[in-house]
VMD Tcl script that builds the backbone (N, CA, C; Angstrom):
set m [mol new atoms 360]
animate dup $m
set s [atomselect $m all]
$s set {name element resname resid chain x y z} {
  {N N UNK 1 A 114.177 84.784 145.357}
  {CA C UNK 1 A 114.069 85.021 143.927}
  {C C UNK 1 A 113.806 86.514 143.724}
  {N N UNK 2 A 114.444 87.286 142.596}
  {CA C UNK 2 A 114.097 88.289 142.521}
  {C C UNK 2 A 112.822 88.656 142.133}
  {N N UNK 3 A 112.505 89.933 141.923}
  {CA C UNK 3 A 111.184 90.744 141.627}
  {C C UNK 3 A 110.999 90.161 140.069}
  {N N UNK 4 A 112.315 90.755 139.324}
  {CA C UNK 4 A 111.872 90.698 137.883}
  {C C UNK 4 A 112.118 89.073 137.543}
  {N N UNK 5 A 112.938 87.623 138.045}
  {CA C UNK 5 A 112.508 86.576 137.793}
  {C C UNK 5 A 111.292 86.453 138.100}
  {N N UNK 6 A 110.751 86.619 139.077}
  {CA C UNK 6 A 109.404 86.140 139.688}
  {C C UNK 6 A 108.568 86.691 139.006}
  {N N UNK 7 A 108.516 87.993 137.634}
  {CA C UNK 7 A 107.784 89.021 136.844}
  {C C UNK 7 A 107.958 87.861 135.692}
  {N N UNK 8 A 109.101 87.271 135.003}
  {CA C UNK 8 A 109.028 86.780 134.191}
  {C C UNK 8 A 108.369 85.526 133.768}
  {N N UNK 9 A 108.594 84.512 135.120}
  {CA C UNK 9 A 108.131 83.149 135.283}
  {C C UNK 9 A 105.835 83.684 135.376}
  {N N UNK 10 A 105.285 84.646 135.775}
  {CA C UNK 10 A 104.709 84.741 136.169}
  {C C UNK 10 A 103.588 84.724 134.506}
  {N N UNK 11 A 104.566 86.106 133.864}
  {CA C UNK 11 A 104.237 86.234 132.717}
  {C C UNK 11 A 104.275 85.540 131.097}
  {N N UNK 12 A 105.211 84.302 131.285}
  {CA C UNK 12 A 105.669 83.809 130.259}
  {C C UNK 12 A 104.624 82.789 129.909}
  {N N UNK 13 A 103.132 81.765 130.886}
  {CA C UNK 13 A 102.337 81.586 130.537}
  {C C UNK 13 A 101.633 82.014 130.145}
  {N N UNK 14 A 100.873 83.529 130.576}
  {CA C UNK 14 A 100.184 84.152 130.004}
  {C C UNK 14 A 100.359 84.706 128.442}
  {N N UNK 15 A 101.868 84.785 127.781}
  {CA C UNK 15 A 102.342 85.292 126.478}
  {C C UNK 15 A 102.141 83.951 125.837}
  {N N UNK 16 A 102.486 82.563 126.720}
  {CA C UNK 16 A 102.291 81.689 125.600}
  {C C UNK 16 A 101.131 80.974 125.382}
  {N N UNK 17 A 100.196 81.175 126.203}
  {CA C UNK 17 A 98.780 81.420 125.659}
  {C C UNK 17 A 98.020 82.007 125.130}
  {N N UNK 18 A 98.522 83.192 125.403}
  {CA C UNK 18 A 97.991 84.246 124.248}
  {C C UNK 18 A 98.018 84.706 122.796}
  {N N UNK 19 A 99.392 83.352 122.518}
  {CA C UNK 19 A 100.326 83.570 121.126}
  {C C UNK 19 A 99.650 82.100 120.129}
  {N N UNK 20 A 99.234 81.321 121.182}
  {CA C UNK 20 A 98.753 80.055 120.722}
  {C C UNK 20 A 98.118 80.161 119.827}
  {N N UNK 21 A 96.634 80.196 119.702}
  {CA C UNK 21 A 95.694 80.505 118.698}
  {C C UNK 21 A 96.254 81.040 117.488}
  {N N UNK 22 A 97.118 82.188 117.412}
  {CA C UNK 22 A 97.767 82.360 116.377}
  {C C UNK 22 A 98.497 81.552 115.493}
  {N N UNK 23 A 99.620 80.863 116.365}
  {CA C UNK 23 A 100.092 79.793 115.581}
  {C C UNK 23 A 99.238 78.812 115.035}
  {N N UNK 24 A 98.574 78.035 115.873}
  {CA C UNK 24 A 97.811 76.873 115.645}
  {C C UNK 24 A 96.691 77.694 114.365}
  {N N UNK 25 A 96.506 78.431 114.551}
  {CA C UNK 25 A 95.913 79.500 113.197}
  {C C UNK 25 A 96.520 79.201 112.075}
  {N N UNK 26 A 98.257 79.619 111.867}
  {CA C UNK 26 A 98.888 79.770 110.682}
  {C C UNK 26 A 99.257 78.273 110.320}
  {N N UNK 27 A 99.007 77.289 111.203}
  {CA C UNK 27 A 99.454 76.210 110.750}
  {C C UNK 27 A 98.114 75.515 110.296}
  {N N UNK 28 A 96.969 75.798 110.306}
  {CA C UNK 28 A 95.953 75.221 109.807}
  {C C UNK 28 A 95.750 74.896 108.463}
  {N N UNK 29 A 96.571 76.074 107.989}
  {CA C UNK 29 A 96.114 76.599 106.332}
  {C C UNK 29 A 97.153 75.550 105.795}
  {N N UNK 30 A 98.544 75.375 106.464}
  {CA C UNK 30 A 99.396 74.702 105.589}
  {C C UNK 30 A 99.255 73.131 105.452}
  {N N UNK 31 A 98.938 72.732 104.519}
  {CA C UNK 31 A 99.277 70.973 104.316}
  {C C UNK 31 A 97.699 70.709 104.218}
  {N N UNK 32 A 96.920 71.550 103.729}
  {CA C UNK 32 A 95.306 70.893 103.532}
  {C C UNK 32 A 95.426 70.782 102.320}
  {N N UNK 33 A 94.168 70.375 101.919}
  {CA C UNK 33 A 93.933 69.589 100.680}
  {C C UNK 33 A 92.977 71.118 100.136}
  {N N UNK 34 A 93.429 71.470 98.923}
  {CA C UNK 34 A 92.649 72.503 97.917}
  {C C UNK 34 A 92.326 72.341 96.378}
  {N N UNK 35 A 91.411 73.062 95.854}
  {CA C UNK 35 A 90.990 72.789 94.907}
  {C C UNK 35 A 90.938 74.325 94.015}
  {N N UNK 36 A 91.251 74.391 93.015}
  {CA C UNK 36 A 91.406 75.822 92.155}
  {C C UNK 36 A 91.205 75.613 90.847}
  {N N UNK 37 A 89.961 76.740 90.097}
  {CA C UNK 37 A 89.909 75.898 88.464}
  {C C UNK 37 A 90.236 77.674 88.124}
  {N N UNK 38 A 90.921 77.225 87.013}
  {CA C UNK 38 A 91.479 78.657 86.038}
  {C C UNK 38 A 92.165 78.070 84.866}
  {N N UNK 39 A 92.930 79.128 83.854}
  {CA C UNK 39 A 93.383 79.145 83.168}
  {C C UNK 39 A 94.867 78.782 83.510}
  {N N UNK 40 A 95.561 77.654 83.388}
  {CA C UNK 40 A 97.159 77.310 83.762}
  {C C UNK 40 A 98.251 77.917 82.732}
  {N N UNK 41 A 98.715 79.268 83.135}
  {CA C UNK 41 A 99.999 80.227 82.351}
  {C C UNK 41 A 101.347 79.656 82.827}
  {N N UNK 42 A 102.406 79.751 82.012}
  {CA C UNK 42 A 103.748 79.715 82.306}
  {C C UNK 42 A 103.941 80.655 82.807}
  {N N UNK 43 A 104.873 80.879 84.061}
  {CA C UNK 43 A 105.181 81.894 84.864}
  {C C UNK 43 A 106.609 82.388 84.280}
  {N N UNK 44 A 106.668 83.215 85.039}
  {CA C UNK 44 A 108.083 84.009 84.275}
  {C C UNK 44 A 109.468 83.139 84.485}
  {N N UNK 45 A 109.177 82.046 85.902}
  {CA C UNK 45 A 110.286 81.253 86.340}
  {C C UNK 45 A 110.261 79.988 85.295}
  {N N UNK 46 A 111.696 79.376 84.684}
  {CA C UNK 46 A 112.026 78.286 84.008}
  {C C UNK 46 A 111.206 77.105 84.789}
  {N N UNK 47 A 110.050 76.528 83.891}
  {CA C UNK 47 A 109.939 75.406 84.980}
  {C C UNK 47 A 108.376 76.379 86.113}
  {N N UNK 48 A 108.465 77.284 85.903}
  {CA C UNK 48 A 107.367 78.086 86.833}
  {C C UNK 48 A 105.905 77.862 86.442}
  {N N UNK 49 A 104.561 77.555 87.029}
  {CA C UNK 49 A 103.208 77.548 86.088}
  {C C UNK 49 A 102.611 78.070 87.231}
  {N N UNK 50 A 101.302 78.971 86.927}
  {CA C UNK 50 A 100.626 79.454 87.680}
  {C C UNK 50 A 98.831 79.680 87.266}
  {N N UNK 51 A 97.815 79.968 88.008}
  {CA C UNK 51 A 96.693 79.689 87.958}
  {C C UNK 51 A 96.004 80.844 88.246}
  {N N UNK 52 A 95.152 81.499 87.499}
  {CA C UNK 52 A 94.646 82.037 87.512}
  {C C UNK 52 A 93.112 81.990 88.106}
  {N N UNK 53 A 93.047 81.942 89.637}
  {CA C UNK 53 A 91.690 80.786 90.128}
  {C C UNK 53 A 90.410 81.659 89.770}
  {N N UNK 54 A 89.204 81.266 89.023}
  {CA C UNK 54 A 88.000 81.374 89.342}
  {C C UNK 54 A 87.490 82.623 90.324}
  {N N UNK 55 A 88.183 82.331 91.942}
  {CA C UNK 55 A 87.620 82.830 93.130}
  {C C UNK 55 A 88.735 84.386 93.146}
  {N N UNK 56 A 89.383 84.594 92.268}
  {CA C UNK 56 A 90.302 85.886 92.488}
  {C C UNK 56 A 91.814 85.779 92.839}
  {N N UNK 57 A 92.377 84.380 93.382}
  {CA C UNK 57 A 93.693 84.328 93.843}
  {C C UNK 57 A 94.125 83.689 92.537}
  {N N UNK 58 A 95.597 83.717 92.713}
  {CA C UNK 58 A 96.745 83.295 91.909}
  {C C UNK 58 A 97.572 82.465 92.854}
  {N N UNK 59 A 97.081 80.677 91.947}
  {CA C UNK 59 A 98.097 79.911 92.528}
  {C C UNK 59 A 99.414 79.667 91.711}
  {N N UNK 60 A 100.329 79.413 92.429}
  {CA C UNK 60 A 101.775 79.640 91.883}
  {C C UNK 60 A 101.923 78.074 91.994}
  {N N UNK 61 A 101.864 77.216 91.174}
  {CA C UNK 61 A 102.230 75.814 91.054}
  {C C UNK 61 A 102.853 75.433 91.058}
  {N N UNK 62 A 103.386 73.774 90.954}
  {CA C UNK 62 A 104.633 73.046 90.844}
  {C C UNK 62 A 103.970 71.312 91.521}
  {N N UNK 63 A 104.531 70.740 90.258}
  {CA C UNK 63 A 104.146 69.448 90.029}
  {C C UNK 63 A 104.500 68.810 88.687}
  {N N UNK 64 A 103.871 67.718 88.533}
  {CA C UNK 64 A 104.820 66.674 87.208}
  {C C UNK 64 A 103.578 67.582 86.310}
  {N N UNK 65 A 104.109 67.418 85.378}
  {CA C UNK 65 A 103.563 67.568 84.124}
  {C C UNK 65 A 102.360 68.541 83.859}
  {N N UNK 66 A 102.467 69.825 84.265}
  {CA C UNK 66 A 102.124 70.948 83.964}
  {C C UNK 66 A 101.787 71.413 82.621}
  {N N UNK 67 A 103.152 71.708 82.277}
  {CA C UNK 67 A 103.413 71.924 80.913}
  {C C UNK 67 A 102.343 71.145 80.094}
  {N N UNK 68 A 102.160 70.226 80.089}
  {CA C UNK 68 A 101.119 69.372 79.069}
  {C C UNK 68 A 99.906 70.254 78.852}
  {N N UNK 69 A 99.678 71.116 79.440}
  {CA C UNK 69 A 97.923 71.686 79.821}
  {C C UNK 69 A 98.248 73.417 80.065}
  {N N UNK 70 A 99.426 73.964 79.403}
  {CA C UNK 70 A 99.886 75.326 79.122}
  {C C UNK 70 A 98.379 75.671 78.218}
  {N N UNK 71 A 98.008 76.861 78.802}
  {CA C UNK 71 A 96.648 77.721 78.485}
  {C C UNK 71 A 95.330 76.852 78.114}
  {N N UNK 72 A 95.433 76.071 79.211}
  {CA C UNK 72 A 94.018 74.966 79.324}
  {C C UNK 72 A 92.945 75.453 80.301}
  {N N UNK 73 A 92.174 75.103 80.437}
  {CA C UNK 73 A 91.264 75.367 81.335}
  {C C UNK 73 A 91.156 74.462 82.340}
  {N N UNK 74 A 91.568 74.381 83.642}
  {CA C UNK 74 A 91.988 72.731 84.156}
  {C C UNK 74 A 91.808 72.907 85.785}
  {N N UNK 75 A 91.175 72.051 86.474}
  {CA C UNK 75 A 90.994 72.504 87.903}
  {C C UNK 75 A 92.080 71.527 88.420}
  {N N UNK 76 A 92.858 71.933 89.637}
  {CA C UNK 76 A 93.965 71.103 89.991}
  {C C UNK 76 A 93.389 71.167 91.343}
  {N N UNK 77 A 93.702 69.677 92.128}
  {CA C UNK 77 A 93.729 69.417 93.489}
  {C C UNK 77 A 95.176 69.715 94.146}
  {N N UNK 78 A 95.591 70.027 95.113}
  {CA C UNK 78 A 96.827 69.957 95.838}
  {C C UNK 78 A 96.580 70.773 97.294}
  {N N UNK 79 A 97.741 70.873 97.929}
  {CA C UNK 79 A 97.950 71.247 99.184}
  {C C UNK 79 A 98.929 72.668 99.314}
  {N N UNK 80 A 98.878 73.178 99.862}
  {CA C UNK 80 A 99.145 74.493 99.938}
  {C C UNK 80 A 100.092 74.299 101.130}
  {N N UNK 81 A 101.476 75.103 100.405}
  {CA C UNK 81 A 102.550 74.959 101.290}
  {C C UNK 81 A 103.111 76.435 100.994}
  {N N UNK 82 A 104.296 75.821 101.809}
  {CA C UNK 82 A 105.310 77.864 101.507}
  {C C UNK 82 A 106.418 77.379 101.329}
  {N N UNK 83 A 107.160 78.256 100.651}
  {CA C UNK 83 A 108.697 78.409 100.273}
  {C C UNK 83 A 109.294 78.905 101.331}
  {N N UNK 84 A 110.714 78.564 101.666}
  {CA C UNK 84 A 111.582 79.281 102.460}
  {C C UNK 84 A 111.588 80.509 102.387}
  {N N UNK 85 A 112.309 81.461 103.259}
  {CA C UNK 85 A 112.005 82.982 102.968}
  {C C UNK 85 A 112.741 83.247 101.724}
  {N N UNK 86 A 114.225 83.056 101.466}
  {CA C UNK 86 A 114.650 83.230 100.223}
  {C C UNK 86 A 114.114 82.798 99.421}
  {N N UNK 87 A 113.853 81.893 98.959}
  {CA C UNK 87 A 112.507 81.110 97.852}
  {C C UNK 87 A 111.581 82.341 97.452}
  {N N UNK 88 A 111.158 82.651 98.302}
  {CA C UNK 88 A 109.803 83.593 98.663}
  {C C UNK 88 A 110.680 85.078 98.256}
  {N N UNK 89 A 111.709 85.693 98.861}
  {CA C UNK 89 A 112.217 86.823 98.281}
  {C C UNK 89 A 112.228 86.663 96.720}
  {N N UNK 90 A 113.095 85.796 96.382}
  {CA C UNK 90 A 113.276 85.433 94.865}
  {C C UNK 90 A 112.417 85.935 93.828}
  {N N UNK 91 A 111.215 85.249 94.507}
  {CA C UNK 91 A 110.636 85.052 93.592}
  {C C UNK 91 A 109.084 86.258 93.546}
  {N N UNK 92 A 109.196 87.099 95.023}
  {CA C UNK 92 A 108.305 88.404 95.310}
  {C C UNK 92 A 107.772 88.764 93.929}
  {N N UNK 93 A 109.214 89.931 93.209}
  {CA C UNK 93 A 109.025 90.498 92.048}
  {C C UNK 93 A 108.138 89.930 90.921}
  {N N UNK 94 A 108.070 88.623 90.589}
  {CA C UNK 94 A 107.753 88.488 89.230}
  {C C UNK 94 A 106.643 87.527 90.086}
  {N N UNK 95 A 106.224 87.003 91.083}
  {CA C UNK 95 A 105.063 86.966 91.608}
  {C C UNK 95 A 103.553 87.992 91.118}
  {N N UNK 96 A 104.173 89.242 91.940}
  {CA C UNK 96 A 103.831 90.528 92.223}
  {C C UNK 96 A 103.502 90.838 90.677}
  {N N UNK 97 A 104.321 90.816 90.050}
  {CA C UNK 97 A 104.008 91.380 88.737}
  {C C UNK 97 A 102.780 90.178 87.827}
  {N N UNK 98 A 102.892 89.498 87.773}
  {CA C UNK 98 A 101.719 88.029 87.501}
  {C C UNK 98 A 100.415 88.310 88.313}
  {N N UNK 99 A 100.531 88.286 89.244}
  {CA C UNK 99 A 98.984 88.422 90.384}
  {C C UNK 99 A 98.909 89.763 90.353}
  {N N UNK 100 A 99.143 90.532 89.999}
  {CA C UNK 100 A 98.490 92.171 90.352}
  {C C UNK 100 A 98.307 92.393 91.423}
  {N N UNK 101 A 96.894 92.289 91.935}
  {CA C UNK 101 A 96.864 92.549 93.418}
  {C C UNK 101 A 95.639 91.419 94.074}
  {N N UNK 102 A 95.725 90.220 93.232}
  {CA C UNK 102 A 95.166 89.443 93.494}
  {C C UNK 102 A 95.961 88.250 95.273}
  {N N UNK 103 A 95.283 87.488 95.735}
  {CA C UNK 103 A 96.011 87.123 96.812}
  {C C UNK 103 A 96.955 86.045 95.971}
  {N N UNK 104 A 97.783 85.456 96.462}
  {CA C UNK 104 A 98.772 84.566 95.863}
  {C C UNK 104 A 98.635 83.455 96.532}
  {N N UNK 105 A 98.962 82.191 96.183}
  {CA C UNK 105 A 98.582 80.851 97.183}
  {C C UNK 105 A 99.713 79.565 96.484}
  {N N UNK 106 A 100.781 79.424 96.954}
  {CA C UNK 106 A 101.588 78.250 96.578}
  {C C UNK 106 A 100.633 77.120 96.858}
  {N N UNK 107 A 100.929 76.439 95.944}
  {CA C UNK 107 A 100.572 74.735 95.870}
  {C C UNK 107 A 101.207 73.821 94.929}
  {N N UNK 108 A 101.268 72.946 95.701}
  {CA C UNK 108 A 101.714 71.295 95.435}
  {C C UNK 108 A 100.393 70.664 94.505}
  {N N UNK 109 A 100.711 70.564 93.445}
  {CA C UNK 109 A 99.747 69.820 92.775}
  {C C UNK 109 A 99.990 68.431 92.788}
  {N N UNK 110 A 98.708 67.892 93.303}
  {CA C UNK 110 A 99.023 66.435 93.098}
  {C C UNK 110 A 97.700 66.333 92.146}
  {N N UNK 111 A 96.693 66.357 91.624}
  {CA C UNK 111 A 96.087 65.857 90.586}
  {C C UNK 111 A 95.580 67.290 89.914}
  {N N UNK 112 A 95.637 67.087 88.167}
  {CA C UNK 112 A 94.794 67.548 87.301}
  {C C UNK 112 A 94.604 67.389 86.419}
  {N N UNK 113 A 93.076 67.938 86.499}
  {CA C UNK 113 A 91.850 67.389 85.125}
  {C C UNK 113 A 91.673 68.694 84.294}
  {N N UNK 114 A 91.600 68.247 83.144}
  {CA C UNK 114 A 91.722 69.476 82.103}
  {C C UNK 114 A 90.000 69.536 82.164}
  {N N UNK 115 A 89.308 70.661 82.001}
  {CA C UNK 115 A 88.064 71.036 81.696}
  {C C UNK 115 A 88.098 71.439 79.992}
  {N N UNK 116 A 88.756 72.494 79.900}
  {CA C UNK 116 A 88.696 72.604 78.539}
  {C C UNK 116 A 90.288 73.006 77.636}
  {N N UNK 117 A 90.005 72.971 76.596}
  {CA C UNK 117 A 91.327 72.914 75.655}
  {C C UNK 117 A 92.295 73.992 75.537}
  {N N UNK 118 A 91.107 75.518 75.793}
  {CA C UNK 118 A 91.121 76.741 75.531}
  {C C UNK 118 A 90.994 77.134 76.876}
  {N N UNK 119 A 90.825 78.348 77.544}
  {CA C UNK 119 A 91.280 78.981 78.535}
  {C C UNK 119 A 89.390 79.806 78.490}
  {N N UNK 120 A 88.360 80.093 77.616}
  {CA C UNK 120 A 87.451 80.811 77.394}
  {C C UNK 120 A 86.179 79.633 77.935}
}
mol reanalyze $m
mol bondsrecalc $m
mol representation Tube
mol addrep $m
């Protein structure tokens, strides 16, 4: 066997242990269960709603019946997922421009309770 097979086989456990933690990292965050209370705005996208959370982030929503609770005060349960990369290009700009420089957080809403009528 050569030098550099015998370099590669030698090294390719050590890279994929070392890479582990990372992944198993980025996959932690996706598909849990979250909770966010803010003010629920129409986003710039047809069909788009987003959250203005309490804790400083901006969740970017999507679920049934949103719209019902446009500038409510309303805490939503859901799970936090990601868009494809195009999804995610698309939609950067007018993200970016909505969150300022707040962090951004897609979610799947599966339940919400209105707190109040008004957004104050």
């Amino acid at each position: 066997m050569s030098m550099m097979k015998r370099t590669v086989l030698c090294l390719a456990p050590v890279l994929f242990f070392c890479l582990l933690p990372v992944l198993a990292t980025a996959q932690d965050n996706m598909g849990k269960t979250m909770t966010a209370t803010g003010c629920l705005k129409q986003g710039t996208d047809a069909g788009g709603y987003y959250l203005m959370g309490e804790d400083g982030k901006m969740y970017e929503l999507w679920g049934k019946n949103l719209g019902e609770h446009l500038n409510h005060k309303v805490t939503v349960t859901g799970t936090q997922t990601t868009m494809s990369a195009a999804q995610e290009k698309k939609r950067e700009a007018m993200e970016k421009q909505e969150a300022g420089n707040a962090t951004i957080v897609d979610m799947k809403v599966s339940n919400l309770k209105m707190i109040s009528e008004s957004c104050q």
